[in-house]
VOGU-3710 file (C-alpha; in Angstrom, 3 decimals, decimal comma):
1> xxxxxxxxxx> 77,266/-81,925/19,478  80,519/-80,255/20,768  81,614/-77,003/18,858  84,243/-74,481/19,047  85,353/-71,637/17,134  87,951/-69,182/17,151  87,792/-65,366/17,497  90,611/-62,672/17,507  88,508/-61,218/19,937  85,332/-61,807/22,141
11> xxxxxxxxxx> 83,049/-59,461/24,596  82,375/-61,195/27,723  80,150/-58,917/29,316  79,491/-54,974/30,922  82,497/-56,122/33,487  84,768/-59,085/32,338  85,534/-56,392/28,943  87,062/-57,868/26,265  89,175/-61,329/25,856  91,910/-61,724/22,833
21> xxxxxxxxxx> 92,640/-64,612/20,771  89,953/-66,698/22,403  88,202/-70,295/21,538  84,695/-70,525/22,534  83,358/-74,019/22,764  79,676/-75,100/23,965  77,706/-77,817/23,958  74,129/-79,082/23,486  73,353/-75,103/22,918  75,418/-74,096/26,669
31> xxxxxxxxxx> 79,051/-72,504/26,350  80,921/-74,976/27,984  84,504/-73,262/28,122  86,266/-70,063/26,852  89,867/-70,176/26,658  92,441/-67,337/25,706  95,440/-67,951/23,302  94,210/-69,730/20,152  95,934/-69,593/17,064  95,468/-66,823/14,327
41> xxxxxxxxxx> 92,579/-67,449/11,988  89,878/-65,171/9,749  90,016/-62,166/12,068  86,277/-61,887/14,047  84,604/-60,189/16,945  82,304/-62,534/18,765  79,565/-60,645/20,523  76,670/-61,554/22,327  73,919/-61,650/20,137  71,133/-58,879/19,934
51> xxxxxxxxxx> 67,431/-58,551/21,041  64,576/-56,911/19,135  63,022/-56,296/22,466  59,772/-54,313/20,250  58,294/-55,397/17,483  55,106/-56,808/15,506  56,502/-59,494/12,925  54,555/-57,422/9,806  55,410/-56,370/6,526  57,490/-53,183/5,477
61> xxxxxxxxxx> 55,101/-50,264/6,058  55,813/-48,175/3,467  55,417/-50,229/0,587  52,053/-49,431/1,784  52,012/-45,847/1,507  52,483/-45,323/5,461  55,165/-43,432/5,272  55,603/-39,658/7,425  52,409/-39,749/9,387  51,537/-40,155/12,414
71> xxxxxxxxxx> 50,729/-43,382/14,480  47,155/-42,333/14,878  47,209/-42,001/11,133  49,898/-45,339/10,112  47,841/-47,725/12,073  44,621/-47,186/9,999  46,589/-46,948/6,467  48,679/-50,003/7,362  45,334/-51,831/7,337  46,325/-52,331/3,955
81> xxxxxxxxxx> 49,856/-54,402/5,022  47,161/-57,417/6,788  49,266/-60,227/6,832  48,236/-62,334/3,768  50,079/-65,857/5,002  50,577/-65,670/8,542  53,183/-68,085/8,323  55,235/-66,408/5,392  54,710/-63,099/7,187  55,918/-64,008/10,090
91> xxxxxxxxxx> 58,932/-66,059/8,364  60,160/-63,267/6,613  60,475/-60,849/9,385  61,782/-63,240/11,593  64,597/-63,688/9,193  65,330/-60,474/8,549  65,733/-59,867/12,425  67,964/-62,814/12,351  70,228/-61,645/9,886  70,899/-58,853/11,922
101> xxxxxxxxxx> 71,985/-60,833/14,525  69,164/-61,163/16,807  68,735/-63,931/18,958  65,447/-63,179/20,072  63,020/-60,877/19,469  59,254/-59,585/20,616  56,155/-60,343/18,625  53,560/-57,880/20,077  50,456/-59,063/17,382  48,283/-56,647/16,378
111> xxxxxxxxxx> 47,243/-57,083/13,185  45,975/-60,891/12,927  45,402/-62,203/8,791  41,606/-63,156/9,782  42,445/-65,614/7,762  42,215/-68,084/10,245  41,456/-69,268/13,812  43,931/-66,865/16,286  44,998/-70,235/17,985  45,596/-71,168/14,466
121> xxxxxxxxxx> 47,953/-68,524/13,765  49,348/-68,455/16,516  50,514/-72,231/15,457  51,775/-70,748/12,067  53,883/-68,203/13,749  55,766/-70,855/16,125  56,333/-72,933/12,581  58,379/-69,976/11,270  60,223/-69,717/14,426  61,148/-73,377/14,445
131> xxxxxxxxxx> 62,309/-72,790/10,870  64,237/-69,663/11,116  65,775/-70,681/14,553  65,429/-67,594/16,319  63,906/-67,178/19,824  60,508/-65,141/20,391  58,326/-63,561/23,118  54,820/-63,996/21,567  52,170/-61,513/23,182  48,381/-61,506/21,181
141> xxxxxxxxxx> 47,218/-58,046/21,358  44,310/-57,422/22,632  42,170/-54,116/22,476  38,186/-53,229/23,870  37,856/-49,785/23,272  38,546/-47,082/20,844  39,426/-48,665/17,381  39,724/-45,761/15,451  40,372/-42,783/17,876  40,687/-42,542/21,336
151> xxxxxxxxxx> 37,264/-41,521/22,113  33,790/-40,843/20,535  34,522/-41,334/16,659  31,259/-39,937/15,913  32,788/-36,273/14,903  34,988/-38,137/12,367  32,893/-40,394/10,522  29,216/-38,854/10,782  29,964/-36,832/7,562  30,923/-39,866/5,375
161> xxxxxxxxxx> 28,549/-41,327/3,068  27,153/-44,472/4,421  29,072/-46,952/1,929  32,265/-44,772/3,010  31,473/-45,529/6,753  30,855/-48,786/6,262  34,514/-49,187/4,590  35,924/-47,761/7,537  33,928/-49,501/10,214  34,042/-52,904/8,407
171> xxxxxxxxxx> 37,966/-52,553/8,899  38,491/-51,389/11,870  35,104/-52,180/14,364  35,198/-55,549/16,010  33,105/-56,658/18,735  35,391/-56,742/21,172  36,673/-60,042/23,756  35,872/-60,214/27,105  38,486/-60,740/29,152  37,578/-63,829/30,169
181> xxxxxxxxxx> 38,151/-64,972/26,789  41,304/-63,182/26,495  42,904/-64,542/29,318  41,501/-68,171/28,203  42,681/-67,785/24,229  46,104/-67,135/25,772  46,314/-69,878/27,552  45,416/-71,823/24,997  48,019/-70,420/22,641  50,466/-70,968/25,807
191> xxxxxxxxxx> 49,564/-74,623/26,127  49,752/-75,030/21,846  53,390/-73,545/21,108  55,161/-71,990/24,491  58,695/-73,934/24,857  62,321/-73,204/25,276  62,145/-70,807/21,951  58,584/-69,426/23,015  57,689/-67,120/25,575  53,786/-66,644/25,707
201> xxxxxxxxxx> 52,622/-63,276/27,165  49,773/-61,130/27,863  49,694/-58,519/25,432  47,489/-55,395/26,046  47,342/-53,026/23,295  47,842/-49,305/25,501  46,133/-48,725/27,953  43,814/-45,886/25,924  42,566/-49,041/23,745  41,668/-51,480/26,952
211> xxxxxxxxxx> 39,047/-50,860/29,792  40,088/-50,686/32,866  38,350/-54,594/33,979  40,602/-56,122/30,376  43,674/-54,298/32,128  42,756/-55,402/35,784  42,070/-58,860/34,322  45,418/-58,870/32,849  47,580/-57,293/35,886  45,870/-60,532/38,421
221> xxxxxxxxxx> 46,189/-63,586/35,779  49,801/-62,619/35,543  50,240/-61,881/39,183  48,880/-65,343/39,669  50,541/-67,455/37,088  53,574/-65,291/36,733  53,157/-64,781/32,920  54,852/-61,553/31,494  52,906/-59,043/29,999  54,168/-56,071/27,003
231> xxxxxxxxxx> 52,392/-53,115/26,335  53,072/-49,994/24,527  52,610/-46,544/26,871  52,822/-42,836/25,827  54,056/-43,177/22,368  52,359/-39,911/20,926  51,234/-36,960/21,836  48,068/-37,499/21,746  48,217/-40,674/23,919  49,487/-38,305/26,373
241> xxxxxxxxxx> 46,821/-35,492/25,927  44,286/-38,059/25,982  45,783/-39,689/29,383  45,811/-36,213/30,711  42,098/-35,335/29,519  40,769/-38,628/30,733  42,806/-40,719/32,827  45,578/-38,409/34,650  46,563/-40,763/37,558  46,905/-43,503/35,104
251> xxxxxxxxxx> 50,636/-45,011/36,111  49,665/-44,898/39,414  46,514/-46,454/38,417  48,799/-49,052/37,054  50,825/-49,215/39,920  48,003/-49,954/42,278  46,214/-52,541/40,627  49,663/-54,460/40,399  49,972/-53,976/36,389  53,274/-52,628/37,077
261> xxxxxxxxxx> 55,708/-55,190/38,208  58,827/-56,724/37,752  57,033/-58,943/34,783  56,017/-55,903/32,845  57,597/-54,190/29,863  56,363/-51,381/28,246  57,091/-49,876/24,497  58,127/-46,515/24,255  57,167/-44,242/27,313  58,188/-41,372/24,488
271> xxxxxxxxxx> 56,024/-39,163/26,850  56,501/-40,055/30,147  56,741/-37,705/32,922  59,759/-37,641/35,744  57,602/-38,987/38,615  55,730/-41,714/35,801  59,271/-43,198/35,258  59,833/-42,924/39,354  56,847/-45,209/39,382  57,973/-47,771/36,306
281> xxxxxxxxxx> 61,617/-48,175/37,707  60,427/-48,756/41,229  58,257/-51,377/40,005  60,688/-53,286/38,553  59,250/-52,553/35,135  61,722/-52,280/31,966  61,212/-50,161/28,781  61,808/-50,672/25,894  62,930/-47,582/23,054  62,286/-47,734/19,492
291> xxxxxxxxxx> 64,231/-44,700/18,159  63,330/-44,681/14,696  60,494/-45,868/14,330  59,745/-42,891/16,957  60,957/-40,859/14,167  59,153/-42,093/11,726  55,957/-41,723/13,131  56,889/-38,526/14,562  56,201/-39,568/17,760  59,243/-37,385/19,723
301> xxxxxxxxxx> 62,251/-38,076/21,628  61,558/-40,676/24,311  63,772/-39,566/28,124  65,936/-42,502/28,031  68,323/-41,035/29,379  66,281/-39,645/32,416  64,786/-43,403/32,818  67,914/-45,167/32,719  69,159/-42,649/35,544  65,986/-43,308/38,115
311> xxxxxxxxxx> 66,689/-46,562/37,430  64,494/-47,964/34,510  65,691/-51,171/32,960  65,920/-50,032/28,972  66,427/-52,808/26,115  65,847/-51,706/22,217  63,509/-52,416/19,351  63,014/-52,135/16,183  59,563/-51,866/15,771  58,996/-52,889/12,591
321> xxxxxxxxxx> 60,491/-49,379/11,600  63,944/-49,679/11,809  65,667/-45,945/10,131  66,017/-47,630/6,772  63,013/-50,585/7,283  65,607/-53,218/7,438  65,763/-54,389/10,800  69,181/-53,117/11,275  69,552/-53,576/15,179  72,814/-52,905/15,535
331> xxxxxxxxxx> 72,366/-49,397/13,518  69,056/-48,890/16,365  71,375/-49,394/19,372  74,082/-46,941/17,949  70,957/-44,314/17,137  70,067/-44,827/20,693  73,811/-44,219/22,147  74,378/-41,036/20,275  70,960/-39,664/21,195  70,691/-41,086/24,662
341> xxxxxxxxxx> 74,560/-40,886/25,804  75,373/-38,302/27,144  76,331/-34,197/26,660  79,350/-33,169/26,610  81,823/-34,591/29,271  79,077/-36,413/30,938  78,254/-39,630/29,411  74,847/-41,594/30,324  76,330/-44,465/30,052  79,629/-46,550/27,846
351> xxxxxxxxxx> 78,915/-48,262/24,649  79,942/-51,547/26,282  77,729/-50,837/29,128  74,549/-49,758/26,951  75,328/-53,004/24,450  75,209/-55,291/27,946  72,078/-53,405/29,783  70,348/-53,861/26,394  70,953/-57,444/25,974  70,712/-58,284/29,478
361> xxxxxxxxxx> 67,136/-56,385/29,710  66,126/-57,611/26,348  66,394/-60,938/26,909  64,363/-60,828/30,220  61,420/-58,690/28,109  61,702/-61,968/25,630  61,716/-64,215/28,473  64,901/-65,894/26,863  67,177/-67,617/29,423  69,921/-65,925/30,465
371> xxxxxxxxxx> 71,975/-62,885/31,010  73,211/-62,556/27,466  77,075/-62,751/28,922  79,306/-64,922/26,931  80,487/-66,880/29,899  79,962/-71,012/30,474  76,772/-72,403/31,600  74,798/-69,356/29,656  72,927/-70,238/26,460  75,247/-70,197/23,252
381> xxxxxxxxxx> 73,873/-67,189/22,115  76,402/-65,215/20,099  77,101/-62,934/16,609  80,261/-63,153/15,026  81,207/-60,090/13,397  83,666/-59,527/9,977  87,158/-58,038/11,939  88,623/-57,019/8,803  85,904/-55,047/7,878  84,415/-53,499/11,291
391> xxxxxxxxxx> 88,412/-52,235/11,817  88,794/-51,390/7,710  91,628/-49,304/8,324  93,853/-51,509/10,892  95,993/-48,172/11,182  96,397/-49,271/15,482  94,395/-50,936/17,965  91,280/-49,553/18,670  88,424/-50,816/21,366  85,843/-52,862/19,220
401> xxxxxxxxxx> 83,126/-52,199/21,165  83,405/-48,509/20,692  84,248/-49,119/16,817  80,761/-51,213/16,664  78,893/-48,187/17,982  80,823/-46,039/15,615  80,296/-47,414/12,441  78,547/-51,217/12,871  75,927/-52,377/10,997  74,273/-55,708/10,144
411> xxxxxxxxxx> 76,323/-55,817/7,212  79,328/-57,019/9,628  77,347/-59,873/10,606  79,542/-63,061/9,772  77,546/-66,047/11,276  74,229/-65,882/14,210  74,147/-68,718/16,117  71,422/-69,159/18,843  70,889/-72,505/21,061  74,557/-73,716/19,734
421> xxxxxxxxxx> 72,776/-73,973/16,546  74,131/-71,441/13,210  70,831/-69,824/12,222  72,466/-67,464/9,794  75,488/-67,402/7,760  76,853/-64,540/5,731  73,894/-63,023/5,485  71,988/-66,486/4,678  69,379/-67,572/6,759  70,002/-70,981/7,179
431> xxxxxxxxxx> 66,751/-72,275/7,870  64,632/-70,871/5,543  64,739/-69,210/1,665  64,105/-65,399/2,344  64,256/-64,409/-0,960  61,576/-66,903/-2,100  59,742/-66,243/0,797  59,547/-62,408/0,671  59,009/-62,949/-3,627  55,884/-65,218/-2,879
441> xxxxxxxxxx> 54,846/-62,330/-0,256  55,222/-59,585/-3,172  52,971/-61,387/-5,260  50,298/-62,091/-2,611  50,417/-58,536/-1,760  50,023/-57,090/-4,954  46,718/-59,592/-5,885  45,172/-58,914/-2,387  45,388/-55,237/-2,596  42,780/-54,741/-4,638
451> xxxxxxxxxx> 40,768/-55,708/-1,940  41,156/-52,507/-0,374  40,397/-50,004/-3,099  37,553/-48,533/-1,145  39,390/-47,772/1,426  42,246/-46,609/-0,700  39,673/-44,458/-2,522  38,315/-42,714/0,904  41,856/-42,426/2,122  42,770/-38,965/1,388
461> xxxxxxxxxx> 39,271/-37,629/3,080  39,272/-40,161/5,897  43,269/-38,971/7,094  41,879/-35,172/7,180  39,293/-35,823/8,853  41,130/-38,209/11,346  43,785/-35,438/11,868  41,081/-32,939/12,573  39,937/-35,192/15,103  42,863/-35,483/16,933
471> xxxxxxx> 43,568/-31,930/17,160  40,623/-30,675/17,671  39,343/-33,458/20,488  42,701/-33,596/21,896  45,039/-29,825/22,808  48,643/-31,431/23,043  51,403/-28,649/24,792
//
């Protein structure tokens, strides 16, 4: 069905800048014309819309208690956040990444409910994606080695009491998949629920928690098929002391077995070295940054800037960790600008330019068609945002792109539409009932978590001993 819809003003892209009094029309989810001079109506900014290029579909972390510590340390206590309803789980944070105007967005799963088959869930994620509307990149993690450090865990849990150990190793000790049976359980998901709104990938965990055949297995079935893969890469310090300790070429590594390619994107890179990011942007390879959540987890300050420069392609997440947990994209790509921009008189990069790069680059990590551009014959993927109160003051003109990186948040966000199709509307998602949703989750939560008092119990014992571990196994500079 044809639509069209006025906007005081509309981005068209990094070099077409910004159109006045426009009508935007598309059709059959394709923008079929845009045309300057319309009439006045409810005064609107029509962007592109955004991509959570990063991110696990999970619950908030810190109504967990996983809150200040590090990722070595959050990834154990957010055992206790296991998805209790795939399906609901899933639905609620695709909606909240939806209200904040995302048309797409990454689910890198690591934390399956074990409450089912993984093809199975898999299944129950695509449902909530067909509800919500929202496009996805779906990657299964996968992980072989080191589940609860990276290395001999001995050290750690040899002084436990035997019902403690068991706690631990019960949670977090799997026997791990070949990757035979990797590659073969993605396909399978693939074949189940890939489509126009589903982007099945290969999803290795980091390259400290996969053997070097799972990662070699990886790097040739998507050489082969073409198949994207996401992976995180020196988040923490200690992912870097242990790559240094135990596998120092390891980018290169990377680079030679064909891992790194044009198909590849990699979380974080927070401790990346000049000549690793050489290696990533000749490859083709994008990253993607995840400032807060970096800074929640104390992870450090990833060298955006220094990536973007040699040529990295760099898109956004959210992570799951957004600065106040609420999937705020927009406020994530303004945290990135004034971090990552530029000193002084020398700027990294415009606001416009980041907000297109980001898009653009997101949407390839998501494997969503298109550039992003609001221009005919791309997808009708756009955000409209509230004028009036993006430009409160309306004291003279002023650039909205540079006003959205000064003071934009989701907030603003006035209608999503993805596909042609209105997803979300003042802050309603249109497809499914978040509140209801996220209520039912509450109450799941709060019976299930009893299930965990053991490990709640051992907690306090099992994160000193855990950090002792890590600094005394690992010397970060």
């Amino acid at each position: 069905m044809a639509t069209e819809m006025s906007a005081t003003c509309l981005f068209r892209g990094r070099d077409r800048g910004i159109s006045d009094s426009v009508v935007l029309r598309h059709d059959d989810g394709v923008i079929t014309d845009i045309s300057e001079g319309a009439g006045l109506g409810s005064r609107s900014f029509v962007i592109p819309a955004f991509v959570n290029a990063h991110d696990h579909a999970r619950a908030t972390a810190s109504s967990f208690g996983a809150m200040g510590v590090p990722l070595e340390s959050w990834i154990l206590r957010t055992a206790l956040g296991t998805p209790v309803d795939p399906y609901l789980t899933a639905a609620s944070a695709l909606a909240r990444s939806a209200k904040a105007g995302c048309a797409a967005m990454m689910v890198h799963y690591t934390r399956p409910s074990g409450t089912m088959p993984l093809l199975d869930e898999a299944k129950a994620i695509a449902r909530a994606v067909s509800d919500v509307g929202i496009r996805i990149a779906f990657a299964l993690a996968v992980r072989d080695q080191n589940p609860i450090v990276y290395g001999d865990a001995e050290p750690m849990l040899g002084g436990l009491p035997s019902d403690d150990r068991r706690t631990v190793e019960d949670l977090f000790v799997r026997a791990p998949m070949s990757p035979k049976a990797y590659i073969e359980l993605t396909d399978a998901i693939a074949a189940a629920i890939a489509g126009p709104m589903v982007d099945v990938q290969l999803g290795p965990a980091g390259v400290q928690w996969c053997s070097k055949p799972l990662l070699e297995a990886v790097a040739e079935n998507s050489a082969r098929t073409g198949r994207r893969i996401h992976m995180h890469l020196l988040e923490t310090v200690y992912q870097r002391a242990w790559a240094d300790q135990n596998f120092p070429d390891m980018v290169r590594w990377l680079r030679d077995i064909g891992f790194l390619s044009e198909r590849l994107t990699l979380a974080h890179c927070t401790h990346a070295r000049p000549d690793e990011l050489e290696m990533i942007a000749a490859s083709g390879a994008g990253i993607v940054t995840n400032f807060s959540s970096n800074m929640h987890l104390r992870s450090g300050l990833a060298p955006i800037a220094t990536a973007h420069k040699c040529g990295c392609a760099i898109a956004v997440g959210v992570d799951g960790l957004a600065l106040d947990e609420d999937d705020d994209i927009m406020r994530e790509m303004r945290l990135v600008q004034m971090v990552h921009g530029g000193l002084g008189f020398k700027p990294t990069w415009t606001p416009a330019e980041m907000f297109a790069l980001a898009i653009r680059n997101g949407r390839r990590a998501t494997g969503a068609p298109g550039s992003g551009e609001l221009a005919v014959g791309n997808p009708a993927d756009y955000v409209v945002i509230d004028l009036d109160k993006l430009d409160r003051d309306r004291i003279m003109p002023v650039d909205p792109m540079a006003l959205l990186f000064a003071r934009g948040n989701a907030s603003l966000v006035k209608e999503v539409v993805v596909a042609g199709k209105t997803i979300v509307r003042d802050g309603v998602p249109a497809g499914v009932d978040l509140p209801a949703i996220e209520q039912e989750l509450r109450a799941m939560y709060r019976a299930n978590v009893g299930k965990f008092e053991s490990f709640r119990r051992i907690w306090p014992q099992l994160s000193e001993r855990l950090g002792g571990w890590f600094e005394q196994q690992l010397t970060c500079e």
